[in-house]
C-alpha positions as CSV (number, residue, x, y, z in Angstrom):
1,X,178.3,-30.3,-101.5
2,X,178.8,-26.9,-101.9
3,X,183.0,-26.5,-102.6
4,X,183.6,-23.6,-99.9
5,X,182.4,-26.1,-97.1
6,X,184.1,-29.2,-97.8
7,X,186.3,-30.4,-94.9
8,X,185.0,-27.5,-93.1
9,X,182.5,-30.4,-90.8
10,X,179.9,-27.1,-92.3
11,X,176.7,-28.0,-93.7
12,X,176.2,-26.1,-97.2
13,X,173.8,-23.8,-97.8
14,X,170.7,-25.8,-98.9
15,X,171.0,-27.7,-95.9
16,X,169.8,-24.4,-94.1
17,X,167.1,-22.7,-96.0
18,X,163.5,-23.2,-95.6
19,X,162.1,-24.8,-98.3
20,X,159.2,-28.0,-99.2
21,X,158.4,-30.5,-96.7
22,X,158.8,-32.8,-99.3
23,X,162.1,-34.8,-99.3
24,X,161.8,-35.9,-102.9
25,X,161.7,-32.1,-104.2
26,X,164.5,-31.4,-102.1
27,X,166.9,-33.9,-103.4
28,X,165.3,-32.8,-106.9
29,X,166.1,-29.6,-106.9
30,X,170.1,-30.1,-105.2
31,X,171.2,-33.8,-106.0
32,X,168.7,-35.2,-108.7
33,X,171.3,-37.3,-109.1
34,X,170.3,-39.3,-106.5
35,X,166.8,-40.4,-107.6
36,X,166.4,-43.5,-109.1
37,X,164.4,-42.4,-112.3
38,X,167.2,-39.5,-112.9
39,X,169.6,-42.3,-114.3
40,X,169.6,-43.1,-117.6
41,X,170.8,-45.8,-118.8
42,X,173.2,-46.4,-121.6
43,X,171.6,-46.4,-125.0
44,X,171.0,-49.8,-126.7
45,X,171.5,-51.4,-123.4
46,X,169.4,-54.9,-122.1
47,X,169.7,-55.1,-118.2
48,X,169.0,-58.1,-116.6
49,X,168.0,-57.1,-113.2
50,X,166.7,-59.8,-110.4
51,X,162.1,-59.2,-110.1
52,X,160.5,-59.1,-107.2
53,X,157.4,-60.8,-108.0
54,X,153.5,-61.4,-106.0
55,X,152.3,-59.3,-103.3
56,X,148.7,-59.4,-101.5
57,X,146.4,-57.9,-99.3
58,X,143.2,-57.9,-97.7
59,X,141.3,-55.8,-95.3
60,X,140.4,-57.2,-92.1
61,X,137.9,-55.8,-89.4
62,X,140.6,-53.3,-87.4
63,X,143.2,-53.2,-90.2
64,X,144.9,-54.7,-93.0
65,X,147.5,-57.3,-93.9
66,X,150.3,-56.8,-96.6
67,X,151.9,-60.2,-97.7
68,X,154.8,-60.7,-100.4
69,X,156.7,-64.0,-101.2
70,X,160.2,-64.4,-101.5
71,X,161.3,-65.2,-104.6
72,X,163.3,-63.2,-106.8
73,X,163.9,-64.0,-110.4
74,X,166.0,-63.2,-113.3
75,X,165.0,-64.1,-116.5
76,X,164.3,-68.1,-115.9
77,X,166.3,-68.2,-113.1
78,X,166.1,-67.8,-109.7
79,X,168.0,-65.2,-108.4
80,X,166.9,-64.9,-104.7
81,X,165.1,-67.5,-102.3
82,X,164.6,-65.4,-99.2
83,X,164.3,-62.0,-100.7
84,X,162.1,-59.4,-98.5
85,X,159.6,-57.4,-100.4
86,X,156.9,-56.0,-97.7
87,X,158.5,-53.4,-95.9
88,X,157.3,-50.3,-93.2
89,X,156.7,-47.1,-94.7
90,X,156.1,-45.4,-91.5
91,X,153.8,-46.8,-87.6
92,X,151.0,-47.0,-90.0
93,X,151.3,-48.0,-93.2
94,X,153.5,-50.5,-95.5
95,X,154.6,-50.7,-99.2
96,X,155.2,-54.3,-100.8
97,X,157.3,-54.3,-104.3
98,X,157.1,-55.8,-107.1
99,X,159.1,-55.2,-110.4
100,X,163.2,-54.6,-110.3
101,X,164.1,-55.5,-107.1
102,X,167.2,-53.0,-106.4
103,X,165.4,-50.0,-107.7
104,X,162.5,-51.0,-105.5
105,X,164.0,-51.2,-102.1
106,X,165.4,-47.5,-103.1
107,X,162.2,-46.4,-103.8
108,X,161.2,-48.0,-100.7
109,X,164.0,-46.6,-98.8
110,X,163.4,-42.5,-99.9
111,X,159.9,-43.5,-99.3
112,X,160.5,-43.7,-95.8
113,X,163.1,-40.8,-95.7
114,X,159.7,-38.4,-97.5
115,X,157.5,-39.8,-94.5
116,X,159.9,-38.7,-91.5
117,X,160.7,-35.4,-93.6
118,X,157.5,-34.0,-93.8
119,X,157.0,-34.9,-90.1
120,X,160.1,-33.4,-88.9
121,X,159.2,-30.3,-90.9
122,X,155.6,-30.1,-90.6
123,X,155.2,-31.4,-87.1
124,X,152.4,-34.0,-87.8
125,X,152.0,-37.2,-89.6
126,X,150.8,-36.9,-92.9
127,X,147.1,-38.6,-94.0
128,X,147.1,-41.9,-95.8
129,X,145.5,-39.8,-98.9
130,X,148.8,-37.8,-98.3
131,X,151.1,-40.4,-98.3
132,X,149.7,-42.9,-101.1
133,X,149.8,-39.3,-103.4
134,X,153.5,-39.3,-102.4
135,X,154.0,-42.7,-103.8
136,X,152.3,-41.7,-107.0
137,X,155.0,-38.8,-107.9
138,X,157.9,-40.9,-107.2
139,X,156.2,-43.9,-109.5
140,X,155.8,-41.1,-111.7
141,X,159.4,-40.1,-111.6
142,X,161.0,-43.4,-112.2
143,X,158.6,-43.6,-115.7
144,X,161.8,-43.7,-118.1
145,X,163.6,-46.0,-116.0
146,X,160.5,-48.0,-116.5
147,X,160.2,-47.7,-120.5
148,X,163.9,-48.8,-120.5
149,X,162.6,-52.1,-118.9
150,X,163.3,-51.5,-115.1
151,X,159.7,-50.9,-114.1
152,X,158.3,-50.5,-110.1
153,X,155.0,-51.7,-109.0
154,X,154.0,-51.6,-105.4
155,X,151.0,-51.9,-103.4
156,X,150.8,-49.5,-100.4
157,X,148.3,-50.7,-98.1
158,X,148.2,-48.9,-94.4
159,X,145.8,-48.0,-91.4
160,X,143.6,-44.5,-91.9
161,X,143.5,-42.7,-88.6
162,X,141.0,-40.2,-89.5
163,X,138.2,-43.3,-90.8
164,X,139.4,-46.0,-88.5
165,X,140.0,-48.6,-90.7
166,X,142.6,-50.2,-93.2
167,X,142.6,-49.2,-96.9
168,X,144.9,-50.5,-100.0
169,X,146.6,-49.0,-103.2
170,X,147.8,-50.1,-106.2
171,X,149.6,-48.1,-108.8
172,X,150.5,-48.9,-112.2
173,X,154.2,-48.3,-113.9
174,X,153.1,-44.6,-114.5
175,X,151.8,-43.8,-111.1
176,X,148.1,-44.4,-111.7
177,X,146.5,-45.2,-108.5
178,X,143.6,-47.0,-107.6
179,X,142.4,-47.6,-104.2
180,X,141.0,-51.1,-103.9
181,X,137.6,-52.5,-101.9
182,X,138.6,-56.0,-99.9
183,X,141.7,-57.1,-101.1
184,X,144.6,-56.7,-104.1
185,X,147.4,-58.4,-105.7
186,X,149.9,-57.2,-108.1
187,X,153.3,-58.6,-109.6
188,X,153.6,-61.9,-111.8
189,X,151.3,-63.9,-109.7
190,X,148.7,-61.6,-109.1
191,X,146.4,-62.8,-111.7
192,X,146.1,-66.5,-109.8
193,X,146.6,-64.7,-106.5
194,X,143.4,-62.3,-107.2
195,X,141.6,-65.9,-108.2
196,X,142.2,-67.0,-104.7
197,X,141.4,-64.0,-102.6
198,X,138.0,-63.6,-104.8
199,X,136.9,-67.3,-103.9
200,X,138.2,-67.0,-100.3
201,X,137.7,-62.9,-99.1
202,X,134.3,-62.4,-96.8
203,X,133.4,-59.2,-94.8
204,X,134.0,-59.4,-91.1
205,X,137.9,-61.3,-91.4
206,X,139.8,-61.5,-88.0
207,X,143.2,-60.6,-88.2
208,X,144.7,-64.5,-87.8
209,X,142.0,-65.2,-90.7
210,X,143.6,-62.4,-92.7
211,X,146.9,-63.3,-92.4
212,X,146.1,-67.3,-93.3
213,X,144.0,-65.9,-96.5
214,X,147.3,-64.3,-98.3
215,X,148.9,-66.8,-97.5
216,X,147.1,-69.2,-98.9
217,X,146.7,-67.0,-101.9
218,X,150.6,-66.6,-102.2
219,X,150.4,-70.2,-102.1
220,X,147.9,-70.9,-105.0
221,X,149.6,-68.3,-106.9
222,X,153.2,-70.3,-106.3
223,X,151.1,-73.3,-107.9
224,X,150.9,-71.5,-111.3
225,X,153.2,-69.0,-111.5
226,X,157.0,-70.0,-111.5
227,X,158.3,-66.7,-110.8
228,X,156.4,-66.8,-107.2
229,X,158.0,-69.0,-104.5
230,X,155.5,-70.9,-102.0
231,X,156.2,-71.9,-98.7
232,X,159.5,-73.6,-98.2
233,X,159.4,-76.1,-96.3
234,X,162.9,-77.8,-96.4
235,X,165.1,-74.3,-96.1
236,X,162.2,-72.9,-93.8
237,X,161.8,-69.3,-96.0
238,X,158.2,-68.2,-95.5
239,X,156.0,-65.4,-96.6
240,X,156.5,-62.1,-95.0
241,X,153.0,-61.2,-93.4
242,X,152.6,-57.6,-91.7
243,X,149.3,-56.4,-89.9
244,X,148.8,-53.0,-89.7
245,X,145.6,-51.9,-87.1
246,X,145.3,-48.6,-84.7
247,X,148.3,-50.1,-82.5
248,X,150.5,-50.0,-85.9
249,X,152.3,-51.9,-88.1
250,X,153.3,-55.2,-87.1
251,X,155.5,-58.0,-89.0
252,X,154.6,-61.5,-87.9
253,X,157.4,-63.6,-86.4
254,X,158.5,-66.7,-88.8
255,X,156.7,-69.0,-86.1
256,X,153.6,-67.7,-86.5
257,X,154.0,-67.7,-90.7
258,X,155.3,-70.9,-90.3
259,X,152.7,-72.7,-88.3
260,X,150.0,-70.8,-90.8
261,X,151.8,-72.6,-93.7
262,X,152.4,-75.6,-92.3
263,X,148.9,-75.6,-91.3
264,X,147.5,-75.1,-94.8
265,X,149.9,-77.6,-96.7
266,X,148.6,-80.3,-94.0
267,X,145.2,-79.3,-95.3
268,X,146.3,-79.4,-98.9
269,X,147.8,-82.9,-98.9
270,X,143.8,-83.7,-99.1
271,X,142.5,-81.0,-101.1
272,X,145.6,-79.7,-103.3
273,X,144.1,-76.8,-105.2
274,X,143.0,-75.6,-101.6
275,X,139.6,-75.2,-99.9
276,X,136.6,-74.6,-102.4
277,X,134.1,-71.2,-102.0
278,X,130.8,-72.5,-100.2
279,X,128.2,-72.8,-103.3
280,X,125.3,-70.5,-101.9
């Protein structure tokens, strides 16, 4: 803050000028302090930081579902049972983290602060094209935190307006962006994850058969991958699960996550590597 307003109650300067629409490039330009790839780390220096690991999704007819697990880890350890990693970017669209948690959820959280700003400012809600470019730059931006081992990869997945009809990106560590056909999965996991939702996805989903495919891929990729935490049965953590259709974005309550797992580990006790593709 500018020194001949402090204590004053005044708001400085910058505060008051017309300028970009785009949050980020304010903070930039006055406190690039603030953003998460402006902070270098000291030179030599190993950080262990707790990972967010697997997020899905898959498109559904009238939307799309985001999914993430809970688990957090930490080298071979298990930092964090119930951690949340699918969060609202705005009413019609979602981001789901993988990579270091804390930097993440701050990503996540200016994310969200660069959505309302340009709305406030421009007086409309920007396109999902917009808004998955946005996510790019700041991917971009966080590049040398990422080369110093504290990389970011979500998935941004959200409901187009203008096509009527759900749509999904995935970025790599230097903001590359794809947009993907059907369904995606990134983090640790994603690799078993992708194996489920290729043998499982069909056109024409329902929302409820959406939902029950991520989780069962969540749960196929918990069955190979030990940094990606399955349903829990005994503490009761399950998946976070958010639809997002023309109505908006919509997390599922833990009793409807919870009677999808429970459902498919009743299934699994006869078939545990899950149900099997149809042979055509």
């Amino acid at each position: 803050m500018e020194a001949n307003t402090r204590g004053t109650g005044r708001l400085p300067a910058a505060f008051l000028t017309p300028g970009s629409s785009s949050f980020i490039d304010f903070l930039a330009e006055h406190s690039p302090d603030l953003l998460p790839g402006r902070r270098a780390l000291p030179a030599g220096l190993t950080l262990e930081a707790p990972h967010g690991t697997t997020i899905v999704s898959a498109v559904f007819d009238g939307g799309v579902v985001l999914a993430g697990d809970r688990r957090a880890t930490m080298g071979n350890v298990i930092a964090q049972r119930d951690i949340e990693k699918v969060f609202p970017a705005d009413e019609y669209s979602a981001v789901g983290i993988a990579g270091t948690a804390g930097l993440a959820v701050e990503m996540v959280r200016l994310f969200q602060l660069e959505l309302e700003h340009y709305e406030k400012i421009e007086g409309t809600v920007l396109s999902l094209e917009g808004k998955a470019n946005r996510l790019t730059t700041m991917i971009r931006g966080n590049l040398g935190m990422a080369m110093q081992g504290l990389a970011v990869v979500p998935m941004f997945a959200g409901y187009d307006l203008d096509l009527g009809r759900g749509r999904i990106f995935t970025y790599d560590v230097t903001g590359g962006r794809s947009e993907e056909r059907g369904f995606a999965a990134t983090g640790s996991g994603s690799v078993f994850a992708r194996g489920s939702l290729k043998k499982l996805y069909r056109q024409g989903l329902t929302g409820d058969q959406a939902a029950t495919l991520v989780v069962q891929a969540l749960y196929d990729a918990a069955d190979d991958d030990s940094a990606t935490g399955g349903p829990d049965l005994a503490r009761g953590i399950y998946p976070i699960v958010s639809l997002i259709t023309e109505e908006g974005f919509r997390r599922l309550s833990e009793e409807e996550v919870a009677e999808i797992a429970l459902s498919i580990t009743a299934h699994r006790r006869n078939q545990p590597d899950g149900p099997q593709a149809p042979l055509l």
